[in-house]
C-alpha positions in Angstrom: 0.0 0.0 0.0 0.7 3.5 -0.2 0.1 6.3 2.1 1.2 9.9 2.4 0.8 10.6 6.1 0.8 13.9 8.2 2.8 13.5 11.9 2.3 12.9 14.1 1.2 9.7 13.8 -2.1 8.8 15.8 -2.4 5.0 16.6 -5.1 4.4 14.2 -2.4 5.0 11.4 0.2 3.0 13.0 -1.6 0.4 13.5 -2.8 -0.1 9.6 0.8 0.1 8.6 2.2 -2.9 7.7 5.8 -3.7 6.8 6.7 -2.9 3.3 4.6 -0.1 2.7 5.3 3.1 1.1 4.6 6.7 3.1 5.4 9.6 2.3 5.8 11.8 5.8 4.0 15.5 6.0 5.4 17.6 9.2 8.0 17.6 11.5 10.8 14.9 12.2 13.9 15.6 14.8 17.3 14.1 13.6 19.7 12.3 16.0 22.4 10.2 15.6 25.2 8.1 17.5 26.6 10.9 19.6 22.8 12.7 20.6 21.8 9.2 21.5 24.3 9.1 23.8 23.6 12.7 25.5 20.3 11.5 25.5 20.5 8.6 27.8 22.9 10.9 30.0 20.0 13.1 30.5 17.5 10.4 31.4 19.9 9.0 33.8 20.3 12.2 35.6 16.8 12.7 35.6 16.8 15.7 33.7 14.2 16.3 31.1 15.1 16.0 26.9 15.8 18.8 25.2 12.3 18.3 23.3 8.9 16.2 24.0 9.9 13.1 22.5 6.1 11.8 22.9 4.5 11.3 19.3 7.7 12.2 17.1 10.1 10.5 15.1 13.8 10.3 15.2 15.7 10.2 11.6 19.3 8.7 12.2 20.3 10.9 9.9 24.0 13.7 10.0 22.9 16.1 7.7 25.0 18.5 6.0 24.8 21.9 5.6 22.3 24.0 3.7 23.1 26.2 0.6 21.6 28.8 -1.1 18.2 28.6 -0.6 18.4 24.9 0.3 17.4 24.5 4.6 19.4 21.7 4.3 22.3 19.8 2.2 22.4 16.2 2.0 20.6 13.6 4.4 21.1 10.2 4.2 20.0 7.6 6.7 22.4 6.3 8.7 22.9 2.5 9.8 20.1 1.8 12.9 22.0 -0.7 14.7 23.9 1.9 16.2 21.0 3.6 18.3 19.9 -0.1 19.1 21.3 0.6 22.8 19.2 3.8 23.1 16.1 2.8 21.4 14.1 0.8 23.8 14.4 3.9 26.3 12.8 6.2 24.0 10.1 4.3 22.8 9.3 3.3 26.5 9.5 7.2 27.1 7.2 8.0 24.4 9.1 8.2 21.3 6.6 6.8 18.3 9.0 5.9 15.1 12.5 6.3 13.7 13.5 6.6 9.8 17.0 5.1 9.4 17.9 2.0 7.1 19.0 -1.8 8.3 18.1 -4.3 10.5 16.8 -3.6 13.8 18.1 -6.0 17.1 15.3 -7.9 19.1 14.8 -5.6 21.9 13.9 -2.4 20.0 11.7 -5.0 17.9 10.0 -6.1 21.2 9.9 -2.0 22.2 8.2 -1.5 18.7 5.7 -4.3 19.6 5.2 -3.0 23.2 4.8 1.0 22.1 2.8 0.4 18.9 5.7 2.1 17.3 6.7 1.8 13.9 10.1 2.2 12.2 10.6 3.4 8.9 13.5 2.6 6.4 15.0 5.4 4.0 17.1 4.6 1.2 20.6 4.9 1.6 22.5 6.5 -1.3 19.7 8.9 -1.8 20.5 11.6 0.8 20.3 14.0 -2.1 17.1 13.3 -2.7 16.0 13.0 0.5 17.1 16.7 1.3 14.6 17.5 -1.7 11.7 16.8 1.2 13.5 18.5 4.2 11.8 22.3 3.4 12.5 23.7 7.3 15.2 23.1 9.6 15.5 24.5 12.9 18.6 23.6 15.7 17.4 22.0 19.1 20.2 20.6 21.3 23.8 19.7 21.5 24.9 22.1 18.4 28.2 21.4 19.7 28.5 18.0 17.8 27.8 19.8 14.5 26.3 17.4 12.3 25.4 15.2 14.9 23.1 18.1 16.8 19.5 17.8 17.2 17.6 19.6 14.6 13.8 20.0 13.7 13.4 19.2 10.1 10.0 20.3 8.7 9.1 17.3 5.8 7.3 17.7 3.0 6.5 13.8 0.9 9.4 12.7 2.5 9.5 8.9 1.2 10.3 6.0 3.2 8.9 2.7 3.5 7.5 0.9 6.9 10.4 -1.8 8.0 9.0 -2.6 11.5 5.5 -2.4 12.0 3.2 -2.2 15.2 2.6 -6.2 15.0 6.7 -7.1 14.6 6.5 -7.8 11.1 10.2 -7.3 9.7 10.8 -6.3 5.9 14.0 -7.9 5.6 12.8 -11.1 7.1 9.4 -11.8 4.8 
């Protein structure tokens, strides 16, 4: 199937996604990679708040570059998921609804998928040009110290991805 969806994503919606489906997001999406991760769960463990309301948004695992000319935004590629596997069942428990990224996801954030009704979407890598295409609004949010790495709010317009974990556990890569 194919959907073009607006975000946040209301559990009606997740719930009729099913793994291998095309979307195309509408609205705002927060990047975060390796490194903001990691600031993340620092936070959390000192019991200070994150430095936006995770509850309803996604996460791209994406280091974009910078804009030029009238472009918010240079390229943005998905990065590999794996690496926020460590971080990922602490979000979604804390409200987090998706991520965009690419690759296989471990058991335990496909366990926290099931548990949250989340849903984790799958960008193609190799298309970050592209990809910036849909990113018409970016705005810095935390830890603009790690450059590429920072948090940013990306404002999305038809930004195309396809559902690789759904709310049931179904896996695109393994059916």
């Amino acid at each position: 199937m194919k959907y073009t969806l607006t975000l946040p994503l209301d559990l009606a919606t997740r719930e009729k996604l099913r793994a291998g489906d095309t979307v195309y997001l509408n609205g705002d999406i927060y990047s975060a990679r390796d490194a903001a991760h990691k600031r993340l769960k620092e936070l959390k463990d000192a019991g200070k708040p994150y430095p936006f309301d995770i509850h309803d948004q996604i996460i791209f695992y994406v280091g974009p570059t910078p804009g030029f000319g009238n472009h918010p935004i240079g390229a943005a590629g998905p990065t590999t998921s794996t690496r926020m596997d460590p971080y990922t069942p602490m979000l979604l428990d804390d409200g987090l609804t998706g991520m965009i990224g690419k690759g296989r996801r471990s058991q335990a954030v496909k366990d926290a998928i099931i548990r949250n009704k989340a849903i984790y979407f799958i960008a193609v890598g190799g298309a970050a040009a592209l990809l910036s295409k849909s990113i018409v609004k970016v705005e810095p949010v935390a830890f603009e110290d790690l450059i590429s790495e920072a948090i940013v709010k990306m404002t999305v317009k038809d930004f195309p991805c396809f559902v690789g974990i759904d709310t049931l556990g179904n896996d695109i890569y393994e059916e």
